[in-house]
Structures are given as C-alpha cells and as structure tokens.
C-alpha positions as CSV (number, residue, x, y, z in Angstrom):
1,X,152.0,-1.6,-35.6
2,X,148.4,-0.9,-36.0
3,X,145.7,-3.7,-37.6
4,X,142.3,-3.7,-37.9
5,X,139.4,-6.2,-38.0
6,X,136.7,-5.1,-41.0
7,X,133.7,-7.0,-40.7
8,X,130.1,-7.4,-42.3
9,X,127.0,-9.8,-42.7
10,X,126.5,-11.8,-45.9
11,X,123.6,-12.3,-47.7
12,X,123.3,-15.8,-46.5
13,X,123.6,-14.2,-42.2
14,X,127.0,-15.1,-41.7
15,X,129.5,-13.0,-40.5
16,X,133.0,-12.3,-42.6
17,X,135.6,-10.5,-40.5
18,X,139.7,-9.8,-42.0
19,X,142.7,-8.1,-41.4
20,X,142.7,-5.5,-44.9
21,X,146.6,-5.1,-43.6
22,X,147.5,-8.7,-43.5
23,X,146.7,-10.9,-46.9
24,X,144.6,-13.7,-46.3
25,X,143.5,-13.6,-43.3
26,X,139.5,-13.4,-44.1
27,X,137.3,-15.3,-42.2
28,X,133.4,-16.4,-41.2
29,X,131.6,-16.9,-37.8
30,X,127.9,-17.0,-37.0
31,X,128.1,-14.3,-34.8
32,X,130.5,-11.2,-35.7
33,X,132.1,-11.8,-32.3
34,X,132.7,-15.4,-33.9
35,X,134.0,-13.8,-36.9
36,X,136.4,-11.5,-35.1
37,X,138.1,-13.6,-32.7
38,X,139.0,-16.1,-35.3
39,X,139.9,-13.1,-37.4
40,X,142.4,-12.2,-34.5
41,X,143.5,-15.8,-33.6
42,X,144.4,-16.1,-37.4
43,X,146.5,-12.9,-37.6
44,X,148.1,-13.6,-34.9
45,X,149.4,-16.6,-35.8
46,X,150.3,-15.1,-39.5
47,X,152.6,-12.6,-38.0
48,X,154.3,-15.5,-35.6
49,X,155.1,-17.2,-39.2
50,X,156.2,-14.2,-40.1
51,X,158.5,-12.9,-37.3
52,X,160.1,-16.5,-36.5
53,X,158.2,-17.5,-33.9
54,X,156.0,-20.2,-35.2
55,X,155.9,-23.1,-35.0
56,X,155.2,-23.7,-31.9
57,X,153.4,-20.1,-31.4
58,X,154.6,-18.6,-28.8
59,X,152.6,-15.7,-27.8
60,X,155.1,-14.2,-25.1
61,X,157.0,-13.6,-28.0
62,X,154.7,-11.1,-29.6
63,X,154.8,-9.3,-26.2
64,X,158.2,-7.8,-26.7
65,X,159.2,-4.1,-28.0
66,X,159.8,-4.7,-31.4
67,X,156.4,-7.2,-32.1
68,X,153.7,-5.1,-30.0
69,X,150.9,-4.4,-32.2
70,X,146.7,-3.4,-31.7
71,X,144.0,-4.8,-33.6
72,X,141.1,-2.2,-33.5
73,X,138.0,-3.7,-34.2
74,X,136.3,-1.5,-37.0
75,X,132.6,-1.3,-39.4
C-alpha cells in the first residue's frame, strides 16, 4: 500500500499535513516537518487499530509482508 502526506500553510502560519487515503488523520505543526511527522505518527497508529495490532502498538508488526506500506511526502 501506498499513502501520502498533503500538506500546506494556513493563513494564520501554521502548517496542516493529512493522509487524503486515511480519514481523519489531519493534523497542524509549526513547522511542515512538525506537521508531517505527526501526520505519519498518527497514521500509523490508525492502521495498527485497524490491522489488530493496537493497543499496545507494535511497530514490528507493521514490518511484515502483508502490512508494508510507504508514505510519500507530497505538495
């Protein structure tokens, strides 16, 4: 599976960054770096729900053939 992170600058300077293939997971930083990771952090731990795995989140888990996936960082 392939995700990417969208991100932009508000109005108001900070930074929004999601995952358009996973719902809800939109967030803000003060930096778009900020923004991403937390982005990334956050889908990660959406799919973990989703797969099983969580909680605890376990990322060896996500390692394995059938849960590898790539978040591409994207404008």
């Amino acid at each position: 599976m392939n995700f990417h992170i969208e991100y932009e600058r508000e109005a108001d300077g900070r930074w929004l960054a999601e995952v358009p293939e996973i719902p809800g997971v939109l967030t803000y930083g003060a930096t778009a770096d900020e923004a991403m990771a937390k982005a990334e952090t956050l889908a990660l731990r959406a799919l973990a729900t989703l797969f099983g795995i969580a909680p605890p989140f376990c990322y060896d888990a996500l390692k394995r053939p059938s849960y590898e996936f790539k978040l591409h960082r994207s404008n």
